[in-house]
VEXDREN-2710 file (C-alpha; in Angstrom, 1 decimal):
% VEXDREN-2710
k/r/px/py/pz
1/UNK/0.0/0.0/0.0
2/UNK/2.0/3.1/-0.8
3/UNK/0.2/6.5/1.3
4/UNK/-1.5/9.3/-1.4
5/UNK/-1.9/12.8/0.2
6/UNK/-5.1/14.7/-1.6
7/UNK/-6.3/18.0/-1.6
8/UNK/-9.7/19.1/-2.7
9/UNK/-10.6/22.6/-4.2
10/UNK/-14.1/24.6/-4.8
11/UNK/-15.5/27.3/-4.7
12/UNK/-15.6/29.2/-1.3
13/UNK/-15.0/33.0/-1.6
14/UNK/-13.6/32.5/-5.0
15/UNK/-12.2/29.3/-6.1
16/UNK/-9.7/28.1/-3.5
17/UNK/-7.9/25.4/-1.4
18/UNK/-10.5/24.0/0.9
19/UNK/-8.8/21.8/2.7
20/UNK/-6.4/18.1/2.3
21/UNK/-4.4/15.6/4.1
22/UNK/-1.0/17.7/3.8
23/UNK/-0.3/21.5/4.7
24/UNK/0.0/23.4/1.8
25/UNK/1.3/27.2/2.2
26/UNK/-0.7/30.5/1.3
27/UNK/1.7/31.2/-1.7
28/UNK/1.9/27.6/-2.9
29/UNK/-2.1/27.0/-2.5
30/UNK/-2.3/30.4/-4.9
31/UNK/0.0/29.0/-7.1
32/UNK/-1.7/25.9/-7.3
33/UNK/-5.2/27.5/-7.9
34/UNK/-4.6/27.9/-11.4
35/UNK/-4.0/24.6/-11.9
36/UNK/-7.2/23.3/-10.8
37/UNK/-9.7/25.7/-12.0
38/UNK/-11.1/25.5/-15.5
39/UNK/-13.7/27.1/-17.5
40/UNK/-16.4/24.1/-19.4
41/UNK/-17.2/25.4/-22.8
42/UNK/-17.9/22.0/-24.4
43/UNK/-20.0/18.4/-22.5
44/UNK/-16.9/17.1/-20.9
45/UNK/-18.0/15.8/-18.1
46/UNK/-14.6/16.6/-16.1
47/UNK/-10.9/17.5/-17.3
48/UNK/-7.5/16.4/-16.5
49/UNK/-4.6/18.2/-15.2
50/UNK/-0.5/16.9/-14.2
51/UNK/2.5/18.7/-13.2
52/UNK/5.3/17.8/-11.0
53/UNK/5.2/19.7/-7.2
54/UNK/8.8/20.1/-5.9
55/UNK/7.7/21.9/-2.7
56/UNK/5.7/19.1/-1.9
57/UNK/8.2/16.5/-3.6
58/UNK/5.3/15.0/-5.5
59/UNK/3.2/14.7/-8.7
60/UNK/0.0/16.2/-8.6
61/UNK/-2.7/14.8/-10.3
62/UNK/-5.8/16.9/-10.5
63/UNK/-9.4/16.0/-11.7
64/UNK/-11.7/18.7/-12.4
65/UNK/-15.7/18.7/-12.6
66/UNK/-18.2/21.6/-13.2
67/UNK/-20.0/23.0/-10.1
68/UNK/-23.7/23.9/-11.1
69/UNK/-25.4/23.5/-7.8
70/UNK/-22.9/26.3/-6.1
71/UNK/-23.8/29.6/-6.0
72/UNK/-21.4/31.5/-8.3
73/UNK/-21.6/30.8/-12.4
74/UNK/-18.9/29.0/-13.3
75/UNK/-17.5/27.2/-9.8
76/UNK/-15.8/23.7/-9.9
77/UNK/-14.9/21.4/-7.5
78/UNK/-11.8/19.4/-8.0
79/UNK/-10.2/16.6/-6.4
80/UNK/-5.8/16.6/-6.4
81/UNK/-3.5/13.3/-5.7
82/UNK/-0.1/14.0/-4.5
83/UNK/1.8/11.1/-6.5
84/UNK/5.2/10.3/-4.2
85/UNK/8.2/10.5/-6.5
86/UNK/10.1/7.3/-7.7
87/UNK/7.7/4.6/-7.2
88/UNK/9.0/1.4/-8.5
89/UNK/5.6/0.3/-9.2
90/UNK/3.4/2.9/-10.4
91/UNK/-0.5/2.5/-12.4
92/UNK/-2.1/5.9/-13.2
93/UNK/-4.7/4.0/-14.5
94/UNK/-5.2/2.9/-10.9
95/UNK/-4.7/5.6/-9.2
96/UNK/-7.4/8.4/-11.0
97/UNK/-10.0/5.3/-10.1
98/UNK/-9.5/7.0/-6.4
99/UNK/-10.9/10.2/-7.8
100/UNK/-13.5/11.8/-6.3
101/UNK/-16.4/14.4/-7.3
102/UNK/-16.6/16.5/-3.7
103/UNK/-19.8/18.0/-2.2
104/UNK/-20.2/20.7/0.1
105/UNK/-20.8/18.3/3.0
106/UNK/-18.0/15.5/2.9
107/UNK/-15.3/18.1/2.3
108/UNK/-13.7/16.5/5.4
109/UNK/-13.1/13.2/3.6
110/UNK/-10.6/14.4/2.4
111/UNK/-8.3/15.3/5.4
112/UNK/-6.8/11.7/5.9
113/UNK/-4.0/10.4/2.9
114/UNK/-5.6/7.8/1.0
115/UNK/-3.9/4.2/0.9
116/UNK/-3.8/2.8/-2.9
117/UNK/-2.2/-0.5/-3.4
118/UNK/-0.8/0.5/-7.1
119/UNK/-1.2/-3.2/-9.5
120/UNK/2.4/-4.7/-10.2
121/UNK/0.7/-5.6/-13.3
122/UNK/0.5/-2.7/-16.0
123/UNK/-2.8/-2.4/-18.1
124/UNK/-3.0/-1.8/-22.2
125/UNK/-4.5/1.4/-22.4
126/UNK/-7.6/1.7/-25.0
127/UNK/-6.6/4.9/-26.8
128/UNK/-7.1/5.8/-30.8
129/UNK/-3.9/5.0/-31.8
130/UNK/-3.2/8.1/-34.0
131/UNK/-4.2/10.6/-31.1
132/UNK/-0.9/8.0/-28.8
133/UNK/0.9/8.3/-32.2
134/UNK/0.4/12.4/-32.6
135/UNK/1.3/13.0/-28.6
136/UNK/4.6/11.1/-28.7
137/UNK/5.4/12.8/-31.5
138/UNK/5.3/16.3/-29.7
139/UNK/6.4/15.5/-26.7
140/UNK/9.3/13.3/-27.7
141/UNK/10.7/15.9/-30.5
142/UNK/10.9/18.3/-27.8
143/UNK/9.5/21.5/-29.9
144/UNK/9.7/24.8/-28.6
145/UNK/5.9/26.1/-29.1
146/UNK/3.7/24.2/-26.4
147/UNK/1.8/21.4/-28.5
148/UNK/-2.1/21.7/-28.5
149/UNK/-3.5/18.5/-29.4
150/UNK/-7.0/19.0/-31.1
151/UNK/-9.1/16.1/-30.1
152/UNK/-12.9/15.8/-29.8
153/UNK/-13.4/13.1/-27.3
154/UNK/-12.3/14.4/-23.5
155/UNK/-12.2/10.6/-22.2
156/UNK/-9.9/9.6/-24.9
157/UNK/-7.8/12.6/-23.8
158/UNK/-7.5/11.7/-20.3
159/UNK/-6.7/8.2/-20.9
160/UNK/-4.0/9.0/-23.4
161/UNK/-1.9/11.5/-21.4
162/UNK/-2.5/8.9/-18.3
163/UNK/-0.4/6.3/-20.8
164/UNK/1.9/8.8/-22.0
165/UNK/3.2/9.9/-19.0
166/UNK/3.3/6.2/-17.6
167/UNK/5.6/5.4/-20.7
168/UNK/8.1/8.0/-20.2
169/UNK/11.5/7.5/-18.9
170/UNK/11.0/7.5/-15.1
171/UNK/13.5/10.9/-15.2
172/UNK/11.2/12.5/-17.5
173/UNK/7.9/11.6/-15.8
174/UNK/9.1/14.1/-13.2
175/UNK/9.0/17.2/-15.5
176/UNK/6.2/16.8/-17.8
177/UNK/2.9/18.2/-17.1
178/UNK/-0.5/18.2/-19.5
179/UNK/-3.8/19.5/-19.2
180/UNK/-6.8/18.6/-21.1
181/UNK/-9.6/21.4/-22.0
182/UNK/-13.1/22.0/-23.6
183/UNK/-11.3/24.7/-25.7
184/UNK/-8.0/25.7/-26.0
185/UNK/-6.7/29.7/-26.6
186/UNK/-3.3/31.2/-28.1
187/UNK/-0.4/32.5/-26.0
188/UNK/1.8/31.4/-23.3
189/UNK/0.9/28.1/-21.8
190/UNK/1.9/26.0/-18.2
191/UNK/2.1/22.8/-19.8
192/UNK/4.1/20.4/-21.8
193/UNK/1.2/19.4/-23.6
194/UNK/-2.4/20.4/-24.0
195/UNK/-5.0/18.1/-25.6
196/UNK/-8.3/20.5/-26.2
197/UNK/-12.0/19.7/-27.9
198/UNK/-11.3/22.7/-29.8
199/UNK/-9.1/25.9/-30.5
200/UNK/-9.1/29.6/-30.2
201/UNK/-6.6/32.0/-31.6
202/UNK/-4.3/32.5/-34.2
203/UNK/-2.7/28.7/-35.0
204/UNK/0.3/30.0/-36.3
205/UNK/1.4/31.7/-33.1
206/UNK/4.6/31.8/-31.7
207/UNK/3.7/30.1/-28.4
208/UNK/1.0/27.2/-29.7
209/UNK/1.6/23.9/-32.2
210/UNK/-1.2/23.5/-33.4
211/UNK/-1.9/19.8/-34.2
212/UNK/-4.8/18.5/-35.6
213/UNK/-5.1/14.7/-36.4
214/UNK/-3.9/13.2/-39.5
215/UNK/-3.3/9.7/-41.1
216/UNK/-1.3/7.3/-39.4
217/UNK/1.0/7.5/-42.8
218/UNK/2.3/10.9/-41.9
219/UNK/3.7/9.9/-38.6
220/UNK/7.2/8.8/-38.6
221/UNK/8.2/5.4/-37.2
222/UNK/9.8/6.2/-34.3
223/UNK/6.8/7.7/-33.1
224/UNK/4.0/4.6/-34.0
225/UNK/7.3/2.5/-31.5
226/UNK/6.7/5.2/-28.4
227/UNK/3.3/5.1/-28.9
228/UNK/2.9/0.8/-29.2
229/UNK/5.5/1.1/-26.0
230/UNK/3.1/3.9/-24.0
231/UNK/-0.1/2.0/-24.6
232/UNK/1.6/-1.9/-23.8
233/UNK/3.9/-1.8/-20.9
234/UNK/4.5/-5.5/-21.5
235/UNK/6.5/-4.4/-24.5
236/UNK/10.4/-4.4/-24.9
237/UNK/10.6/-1.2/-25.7
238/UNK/8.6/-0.1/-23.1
239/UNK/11.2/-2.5/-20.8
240/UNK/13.9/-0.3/-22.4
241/UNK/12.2/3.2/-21.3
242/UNK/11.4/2.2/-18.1
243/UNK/14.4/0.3/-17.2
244/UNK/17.6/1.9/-19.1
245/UNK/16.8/5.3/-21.0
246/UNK/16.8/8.1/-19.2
247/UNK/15.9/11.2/-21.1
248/UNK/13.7/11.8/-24.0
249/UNK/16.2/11.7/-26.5
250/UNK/17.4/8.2/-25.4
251/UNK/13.6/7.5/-25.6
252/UNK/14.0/8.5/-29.4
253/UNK/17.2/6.9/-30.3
254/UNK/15.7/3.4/-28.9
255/UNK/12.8/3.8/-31.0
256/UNK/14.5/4.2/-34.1
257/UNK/16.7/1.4/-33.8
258/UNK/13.5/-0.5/-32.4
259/UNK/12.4/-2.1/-35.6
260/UNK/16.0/-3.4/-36.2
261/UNK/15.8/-5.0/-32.9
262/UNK/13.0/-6.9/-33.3
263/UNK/14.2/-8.2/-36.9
264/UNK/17.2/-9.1/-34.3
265/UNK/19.3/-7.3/-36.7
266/UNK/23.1/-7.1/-35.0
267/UNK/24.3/-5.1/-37.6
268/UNK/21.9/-2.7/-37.9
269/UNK/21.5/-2.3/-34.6
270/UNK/24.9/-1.8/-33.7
271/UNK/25.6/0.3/-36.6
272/UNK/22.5/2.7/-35.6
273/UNK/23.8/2.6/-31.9
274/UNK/27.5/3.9/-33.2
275/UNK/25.8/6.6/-35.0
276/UNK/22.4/7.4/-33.3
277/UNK/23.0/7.1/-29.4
278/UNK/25.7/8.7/-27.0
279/UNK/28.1/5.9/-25.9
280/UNK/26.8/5.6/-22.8
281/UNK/23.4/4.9/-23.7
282/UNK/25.0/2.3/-26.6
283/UNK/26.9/0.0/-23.9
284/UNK/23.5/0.4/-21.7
285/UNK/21.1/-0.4/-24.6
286/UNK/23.1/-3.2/-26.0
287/UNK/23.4/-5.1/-23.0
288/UNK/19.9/-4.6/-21.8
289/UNK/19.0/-6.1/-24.9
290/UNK/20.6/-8.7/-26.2
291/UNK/24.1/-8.3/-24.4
292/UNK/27.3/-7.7/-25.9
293/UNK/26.8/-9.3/-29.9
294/UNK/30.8/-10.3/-29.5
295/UNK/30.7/-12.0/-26.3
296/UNK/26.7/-13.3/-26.8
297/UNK/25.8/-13.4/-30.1
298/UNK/23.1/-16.5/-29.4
299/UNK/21.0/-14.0/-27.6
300/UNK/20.9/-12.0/-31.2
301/UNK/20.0/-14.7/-33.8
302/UNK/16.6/-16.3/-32.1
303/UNK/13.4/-15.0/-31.5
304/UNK/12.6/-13.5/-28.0
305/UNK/10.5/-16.5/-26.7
306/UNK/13.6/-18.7/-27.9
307/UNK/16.3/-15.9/-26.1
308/UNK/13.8/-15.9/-22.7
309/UNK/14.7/-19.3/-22.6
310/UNK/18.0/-19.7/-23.2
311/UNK/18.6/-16.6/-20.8
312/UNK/16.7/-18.8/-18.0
313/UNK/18.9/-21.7/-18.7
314/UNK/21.9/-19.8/-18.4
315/UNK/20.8/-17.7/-14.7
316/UNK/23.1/-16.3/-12.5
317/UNK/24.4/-13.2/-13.4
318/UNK/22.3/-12.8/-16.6
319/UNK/18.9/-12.8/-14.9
320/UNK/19.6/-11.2/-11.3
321/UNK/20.1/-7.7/-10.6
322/UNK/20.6/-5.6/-14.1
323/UNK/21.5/-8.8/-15.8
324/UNK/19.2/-9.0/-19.5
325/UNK/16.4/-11.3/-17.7
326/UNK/14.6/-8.4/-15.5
327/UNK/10.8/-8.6/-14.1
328/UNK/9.5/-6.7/-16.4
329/UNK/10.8/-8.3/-19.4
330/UNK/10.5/-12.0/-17.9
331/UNK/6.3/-11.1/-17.4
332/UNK/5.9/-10.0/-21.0
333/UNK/7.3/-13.6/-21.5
334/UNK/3.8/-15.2/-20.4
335/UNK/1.9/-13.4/-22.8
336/UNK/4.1/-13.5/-26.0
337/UNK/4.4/-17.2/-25.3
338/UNK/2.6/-18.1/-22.6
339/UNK/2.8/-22.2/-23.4
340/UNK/6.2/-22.0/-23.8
341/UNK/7.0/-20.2/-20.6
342/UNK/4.7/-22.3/-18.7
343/UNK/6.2/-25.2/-20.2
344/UNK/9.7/-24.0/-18.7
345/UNK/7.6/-22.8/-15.1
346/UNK/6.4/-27.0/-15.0
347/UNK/10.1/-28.1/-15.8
348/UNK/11.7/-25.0/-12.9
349/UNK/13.5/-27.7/-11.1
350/UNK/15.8/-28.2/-14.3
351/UNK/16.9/-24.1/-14.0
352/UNK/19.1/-22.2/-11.4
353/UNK/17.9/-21.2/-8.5
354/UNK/17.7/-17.7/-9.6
355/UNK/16.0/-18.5/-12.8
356/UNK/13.5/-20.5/-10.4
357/UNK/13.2/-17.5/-8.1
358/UNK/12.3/-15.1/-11.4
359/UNK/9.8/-17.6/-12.7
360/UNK/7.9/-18.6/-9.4
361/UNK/7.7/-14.2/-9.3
362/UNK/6.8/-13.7/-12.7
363/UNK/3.8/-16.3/-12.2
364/UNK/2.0/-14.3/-10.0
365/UNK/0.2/-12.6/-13.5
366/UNK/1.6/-15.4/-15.8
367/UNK/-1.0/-17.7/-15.0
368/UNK/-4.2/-17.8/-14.7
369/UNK/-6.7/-19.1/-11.4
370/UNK/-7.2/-22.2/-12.9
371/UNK/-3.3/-22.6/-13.9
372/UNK/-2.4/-21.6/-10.0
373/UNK/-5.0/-24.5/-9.0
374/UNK/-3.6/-27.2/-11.3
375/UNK/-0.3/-26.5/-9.5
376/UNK/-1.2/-25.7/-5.7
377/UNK/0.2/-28.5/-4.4
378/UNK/3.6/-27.7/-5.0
379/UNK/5.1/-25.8/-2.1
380/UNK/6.3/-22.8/-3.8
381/UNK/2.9/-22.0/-6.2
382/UNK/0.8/-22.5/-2.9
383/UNK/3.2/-20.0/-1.2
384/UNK/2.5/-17.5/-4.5
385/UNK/-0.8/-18.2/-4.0
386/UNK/-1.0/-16.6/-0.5
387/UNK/1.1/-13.9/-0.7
388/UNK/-0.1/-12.9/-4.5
389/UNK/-3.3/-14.1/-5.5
390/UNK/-4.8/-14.7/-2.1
391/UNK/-8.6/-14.6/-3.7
392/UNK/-8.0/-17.9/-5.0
393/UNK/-8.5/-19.3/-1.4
394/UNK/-12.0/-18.5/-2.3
395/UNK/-12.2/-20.7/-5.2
396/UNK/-14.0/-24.5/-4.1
397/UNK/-11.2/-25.8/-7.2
398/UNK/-8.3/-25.1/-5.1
399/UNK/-9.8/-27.1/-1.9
400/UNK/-11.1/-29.9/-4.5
401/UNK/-7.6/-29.8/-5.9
402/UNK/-6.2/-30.5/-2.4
403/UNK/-8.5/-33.0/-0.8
404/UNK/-5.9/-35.8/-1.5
405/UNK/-3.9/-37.3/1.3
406/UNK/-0.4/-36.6/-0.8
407/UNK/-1.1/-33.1/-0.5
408/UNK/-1.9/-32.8/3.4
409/UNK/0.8/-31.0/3.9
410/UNK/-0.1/-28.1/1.3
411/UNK/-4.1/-28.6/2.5
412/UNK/-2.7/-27.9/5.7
413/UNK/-0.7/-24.6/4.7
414/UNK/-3.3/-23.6/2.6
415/UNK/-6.2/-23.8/5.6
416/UNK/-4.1/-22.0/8.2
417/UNK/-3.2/-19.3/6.0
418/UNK/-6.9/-18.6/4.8
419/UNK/-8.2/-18.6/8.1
420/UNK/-5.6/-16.3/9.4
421/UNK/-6.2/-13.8/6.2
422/UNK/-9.7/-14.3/4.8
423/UNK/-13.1/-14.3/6.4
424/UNK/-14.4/-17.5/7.4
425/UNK/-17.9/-17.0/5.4
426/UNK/-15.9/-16.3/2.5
427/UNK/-14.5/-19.9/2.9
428/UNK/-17.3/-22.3/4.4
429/UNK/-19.5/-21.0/1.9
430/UNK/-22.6/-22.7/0.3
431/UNK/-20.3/-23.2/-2.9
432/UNK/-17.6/-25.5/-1.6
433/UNK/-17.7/-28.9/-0.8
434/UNK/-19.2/-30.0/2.5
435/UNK/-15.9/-31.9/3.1
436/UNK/-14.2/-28.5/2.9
437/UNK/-16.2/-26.8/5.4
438/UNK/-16.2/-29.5/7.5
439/UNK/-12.2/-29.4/7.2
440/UNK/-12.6/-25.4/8.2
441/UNK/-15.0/-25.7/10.7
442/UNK/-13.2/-28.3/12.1
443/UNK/-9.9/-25.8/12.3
444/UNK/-11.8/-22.9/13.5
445/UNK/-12.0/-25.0/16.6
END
């Protein structure tokens, strides 16, 4: 559970700060005002806002909603998560489900931090692929005007900036902020990136790119790979900007030499990495991929499900620590080939113990309920079980599955663990077996 502070906005004598789990300053909360005000000129039913913190060391997160039932024309109430800084494991998509519309009444809610248990587990975001295509495109070439993104559909919006900024190099995450709008104006803007329903002004000014969506055939390559990596964070490439870039324009150079990389082209790759990428981000890039083509060429000529295994066979150094084998790379596994990696998870007792170790962890989203059942009775998946997927205790299959007198021993761990951790309705319940609530009535006393 990682701790969220929140704050919560509306309209008091004016729009202002109305109250939150964390102190915020009379200068800061002015400062922030801006940021969480907005004026609805289209249907949206609420907008987006992000932008890094630093005097409260966080992300803030805002969600904005139109006001009607308060007195002044115009008011809004919205609802701001303080993000903490350099979470290994971080959803967005998770966290804005904590949002909440606030009423004059239950502005107290918001006083305590909220407790969000982020997923370890990254979702595919559902965005129109040309609007993800036409934001990495601004934000990754860096352009001097602040990008306005023309885009009809507020929802779509929201959900693309959320995966945008998820896909960035963690580094980068820090220092982009966005904001999405019922209509967007000319001149000086606060944010990286704006996506608005419409636009006001002059398009060719000096401050504002003006884009407006176009065919997926005038987007350049590199930007269709950051915008595949942004909406699947079980890609490589989204491996590689998570785990080794660290600016934008490493974000670029990888995506450009992507292509090559998954042809598992050593030449090309190696010849766009000389000329492309700074050095440092060559020796980084190299061995996070494939390692070093002289030394490990047989992780370059075989497909990834093929290298996955081979790396696995191998261990040790190459799949603990920052060896080529890390989790997030290892979990894309089970769903580029999930028979062949559970194939290799049935057959563990054949790898290294650290490849064993990175499996059993891996399976925790590699397989599904009924995979986990199938399995329970070995030690180490009914261990995974309680500590990961405890909800399967709840499942009459997994009791069924466990009934034998060979697996006692695992029945036995199974039972103490649920009673300690799950709520003895949930278990004796009409749908399991009679023998099984027997079994837990009979170790309830």
């Amino acid at each position: 559970m990682t701790r969220v502070d929140q704050l919560v906005f509306g309209y008091r004598e004016g729009h202002e700060l109305l109250g939150g789990s964390v102190e915020v300053g009379p200068r800061l909360a002015s400062d922030l005002l801006p940021h969480t005000d907005a004026r609805f000129e289209d249907d949206s039913p609420h907008y987006l806002v992000g932008l890094p913190v630093s005097e409260l060391d966080a992300y803030m997160l805002v969600r904005i909603w139109p006001a009607p039932e308060l007195p002044r024309p115009g008011a809004v109430w919205a609802h701001a998560l303080l993000i903490p800084p350099r979470l290994d494991s971080f959803e967005p998509f998770e966290a804005v489900r904590h949002f909440r519309r606030p009423e004059r009444d239950s502005l107290d809610s918001y006083d305590e931090p909220l407790q969000i248990e982020f997923e370890s587990q990254q979702r595919v975001a559902d965005v129109p692929p040309v609007l993800m295509q036409l934001l990495c495109e601004v934000v990754y070439a860096e352009s001097n005007p602040t990008p306005v993104i023309v885009w009809p559909h507020s929802e779509d919006s929201e959900r693309a900036l959320l995966a945008l900024w998820r896909g960035m190099p963690s580094p980068e995450r820090s220092t982009l902020s966005f904001r999405t709008r019922g209509r967007a104006r000319s001149g000086n803007s606060a944010y990286s990136v704006q996506v608005a329903g419409t636009y006001a002004g002059r398009s060719a000014s000096g401050e504002i790119e003006l884009v407006d969506p176009r065919t997926e055939a005038q987007i350049p390559q590199w930007s269709r790979e950051l915008a595949d990596a942004s909406l699947d964070p079980t890609t490589g490439l989204a491996h590689m900007l998570s785990e080794v870039v660290e600016n934008r324009s490493g974000a670029l150079a990888a995506a450009q030499l992507w292509p090559a990389v998954r042809a598992n082209d050593v030449g090309s790759v190696t010849s766009l990495l000389e000329v492309e990428s700074p050095l440092s981000l060559s020796g980084r890039l190299v061995q996070s991929l494939l390692g070093d083509p002289s030394q490990q060429p047989q992780y370059w000529d075989v497909d990834e499900p093929a290298r996955i295994e081979a790396l696995l066979r191998e261990g040790g150094a190459l799949v603990d620590g920052n060896g080529l084998l890390p989790r997030t790379r290892l979990e894309a596994a089970w769903r580029i080939s999930h028979d062949r990696t559970l194939a290799l998870f049935d057959h563990r007792q054949e790898l290294p113990n650290s490849s064993q170790e990175r499996l059993i962890e891996s399976a925790a989203h590699g397989l599904s309920e009924k995979e986990l059942i199938e399995r329970s009775h070995a030690p180490d998946v009914l261990a995974l079980i309680c500590a990961a997927r405890p909800a399967t205790l709840t499942n009459p299959q997994l009791w069924s599955t466990l009934q034998s007198d060979r697996h006692a021993e695992a029945r036995d761990q199974a039972t103490k663990f649920a009673l300690e951790h799950v709520h003895p309705k949930e278990l004796a319940s009409g749908e399991l077996e009679a023998a099984v609530a027997d079994m837990i009535t009979r170790y309830l006393t």
